[in-house]
N, C-alpha and C positions, 0 to 999 in steps of 0.2 A: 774616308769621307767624314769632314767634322760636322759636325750639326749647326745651324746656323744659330745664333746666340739671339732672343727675342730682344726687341727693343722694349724701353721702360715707356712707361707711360707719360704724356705729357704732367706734367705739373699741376695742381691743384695749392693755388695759391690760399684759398678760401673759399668755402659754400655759404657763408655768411658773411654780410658788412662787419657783422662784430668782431669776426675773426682774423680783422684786416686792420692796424694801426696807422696804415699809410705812411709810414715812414722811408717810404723809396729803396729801401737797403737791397730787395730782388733787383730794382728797376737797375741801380747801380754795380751790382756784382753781374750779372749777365753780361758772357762771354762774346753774345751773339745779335746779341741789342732787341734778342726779341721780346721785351717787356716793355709796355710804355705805360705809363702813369694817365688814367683818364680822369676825368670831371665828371662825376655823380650832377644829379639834379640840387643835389643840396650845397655844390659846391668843394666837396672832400673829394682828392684824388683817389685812386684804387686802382692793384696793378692789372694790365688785359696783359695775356700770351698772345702773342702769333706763333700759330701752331706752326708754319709753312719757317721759321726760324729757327723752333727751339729744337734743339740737338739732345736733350732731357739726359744733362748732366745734373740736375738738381741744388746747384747752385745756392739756388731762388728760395729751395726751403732749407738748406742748411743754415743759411744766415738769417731768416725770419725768425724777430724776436720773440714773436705770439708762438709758432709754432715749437721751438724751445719752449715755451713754458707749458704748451699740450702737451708734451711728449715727453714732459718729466716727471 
């Protein structure tokens, strides 16, 4: 009997606006199209999940350029 292998977590694209350059690059690598690019009050895009899409291959933060520069 194999043990069933847990699923990852969905994506934490940002907990903060700061943490988010809006450069589309998630919205664009998503295999699954579950990233859409919204409009803030101020007018600056910022990526949303659909959770009921992502398939939590991580994509989304391999390519984020902010997250590269946390995680070095």
């Amino acid at each position: 009997m194999g043990e069933l292998k847990a699923l990852k977590d969905i994506p934490i694209l940002y907990n903060k606006k700061e943490e988010c350059c809006g450069c589309s690059a998630c919205y664009a690598i998503c295999p699954k199209n579950a990233i859409s690019m919204v409009e803030d009050e101020e007018g600056f895009d910022y990526p949303l999940i659909d959770n009921s899409l992502c398939v939590r291959c991580q994509m989304c933060l391999k390519i984020c350029p902010i997250k590269k520069i946390l995680l070095s």
